[in-house]
C-alpha positions as CSV (number, residue, x, y, z in Angstrom):
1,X,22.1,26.8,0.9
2,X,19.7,24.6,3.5
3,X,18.0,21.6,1.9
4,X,15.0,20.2,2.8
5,X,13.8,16.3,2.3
6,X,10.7,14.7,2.8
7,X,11.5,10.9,3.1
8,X,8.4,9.0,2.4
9,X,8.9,6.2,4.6
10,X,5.5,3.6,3.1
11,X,4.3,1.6,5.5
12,X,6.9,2.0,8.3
13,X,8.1,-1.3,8.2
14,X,12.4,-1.3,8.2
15,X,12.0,-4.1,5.3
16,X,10.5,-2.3,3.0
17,X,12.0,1.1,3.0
18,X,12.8,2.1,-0.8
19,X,16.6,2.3,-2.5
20,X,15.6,6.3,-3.2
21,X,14.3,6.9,0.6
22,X,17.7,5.3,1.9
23,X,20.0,7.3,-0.1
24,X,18.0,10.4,1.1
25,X,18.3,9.3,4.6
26,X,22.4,9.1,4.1
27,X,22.4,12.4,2.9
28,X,20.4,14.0,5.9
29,X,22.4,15.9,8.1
30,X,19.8,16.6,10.7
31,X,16.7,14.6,11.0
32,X,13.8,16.2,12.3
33,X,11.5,14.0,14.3
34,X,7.9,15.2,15.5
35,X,6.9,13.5,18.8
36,X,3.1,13.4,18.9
37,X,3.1,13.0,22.8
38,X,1.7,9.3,23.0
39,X,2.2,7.3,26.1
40,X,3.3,4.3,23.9
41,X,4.8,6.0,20.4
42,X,5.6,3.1,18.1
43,X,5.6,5.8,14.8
44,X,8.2,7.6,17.3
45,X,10.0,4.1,17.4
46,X,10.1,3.2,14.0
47,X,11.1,6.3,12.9
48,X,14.3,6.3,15.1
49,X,14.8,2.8,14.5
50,X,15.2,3.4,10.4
51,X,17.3,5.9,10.9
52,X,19.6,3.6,13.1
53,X,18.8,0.4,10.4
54,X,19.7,2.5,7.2
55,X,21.8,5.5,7.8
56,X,25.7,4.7,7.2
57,X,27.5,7.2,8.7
58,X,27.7,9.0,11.8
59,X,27.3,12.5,10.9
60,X,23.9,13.3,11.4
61,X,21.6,14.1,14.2
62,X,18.2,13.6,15.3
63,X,16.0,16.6,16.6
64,X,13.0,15.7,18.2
65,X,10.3,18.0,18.8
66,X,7.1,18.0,20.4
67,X,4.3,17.8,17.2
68,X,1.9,20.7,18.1
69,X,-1.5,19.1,19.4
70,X,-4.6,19.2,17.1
71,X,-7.6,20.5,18.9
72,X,-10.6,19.1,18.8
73,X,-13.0,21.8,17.3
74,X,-16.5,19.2,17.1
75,X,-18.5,22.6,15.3
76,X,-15.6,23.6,13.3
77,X,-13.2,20.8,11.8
78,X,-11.7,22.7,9.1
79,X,-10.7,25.2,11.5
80,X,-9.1,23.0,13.8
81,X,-7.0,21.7,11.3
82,X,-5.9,25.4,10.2
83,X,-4.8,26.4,13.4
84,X,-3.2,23.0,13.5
85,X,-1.1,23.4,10.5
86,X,-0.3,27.4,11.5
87,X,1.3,25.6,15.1
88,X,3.2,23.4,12.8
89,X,4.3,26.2,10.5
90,X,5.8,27.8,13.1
91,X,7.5,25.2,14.7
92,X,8.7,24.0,11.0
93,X,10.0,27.9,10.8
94,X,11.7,27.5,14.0
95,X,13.1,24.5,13.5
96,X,14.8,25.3,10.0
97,X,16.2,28.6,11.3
98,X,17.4,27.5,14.6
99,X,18.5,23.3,13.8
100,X,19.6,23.4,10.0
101,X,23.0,25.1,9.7
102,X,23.1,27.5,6.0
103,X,24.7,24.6,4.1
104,X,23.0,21.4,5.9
105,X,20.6,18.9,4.4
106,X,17.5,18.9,6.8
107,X,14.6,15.4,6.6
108,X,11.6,15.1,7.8
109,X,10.4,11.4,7.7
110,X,7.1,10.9,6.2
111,X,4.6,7.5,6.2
112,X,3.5,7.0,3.0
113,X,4.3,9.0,0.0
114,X,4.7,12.7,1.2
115,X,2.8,14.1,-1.9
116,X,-0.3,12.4,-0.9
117,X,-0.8,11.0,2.4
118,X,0.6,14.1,4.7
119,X,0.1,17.7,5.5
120,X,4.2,18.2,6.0
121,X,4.9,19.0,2.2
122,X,1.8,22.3,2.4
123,X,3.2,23.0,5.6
124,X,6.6,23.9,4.3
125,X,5.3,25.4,1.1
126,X,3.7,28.1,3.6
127,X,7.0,28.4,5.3
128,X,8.9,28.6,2.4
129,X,6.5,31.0,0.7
């Protein structure tokens, strides 16, 4: 059966990762990393460079995927972020069915605690539903 993590990662900094978040990180087959499209991506850094700090073995792989764009929608904000999170569903979809093999453990890597601070756990929920 496919697992699913979400690795809160706090603040991002290597140092300060948690004992819980490393142990998921080691049990993450594939590693799904959403690439938001900046110029200069320093979240897309740091989040490749704690998987290469913390992960102790070899067999696991990183998919990187473009991160849908949120539309500006200046009359309509709740909107915008609707058809933002529908995009993400989607790709989450696409990415469990066609990157996570039937018994691999998929991550997504989170800043801050997932519960709180990020759309990613909701957006799965609706997958998953």
């Amino acid at each position: 059966m496919k697992q699913i993590l979400l690795i809160g990662m706090g603040a991002g900094d290597p140092e300060q990762i948690t004992l819980q978040a490393i142990a998921a990180l080691n049990r993450a087959e594939v590693i799904f990393i959403l690439d938001k499209g900046y110029v200069d991506d320093e979240l897309l850094r740091l989040r490749k460079a704690l998987c290469q700090r913390h992960i102790t073995h070899q067999d696991y792989r990183l998919v990187q995927v473009q991160d849908p764009r949120r539309e500006g929608y200046p009359d309509a904000y709740e909107r915008g972020i609707e058809s933002w999170h529908e995009q993400r569903a989607a790709l989450f979809e696409r990415l469990l069915t066609d990157e996570l093999g039937a018994d691999q453990v998929g991550a997504f890597l989170v800043w801050g605690d997932p519960s709180l601070y990020d759309s990613t756990m909701r957006i799965l929920d609706r997958v998953l539903a």
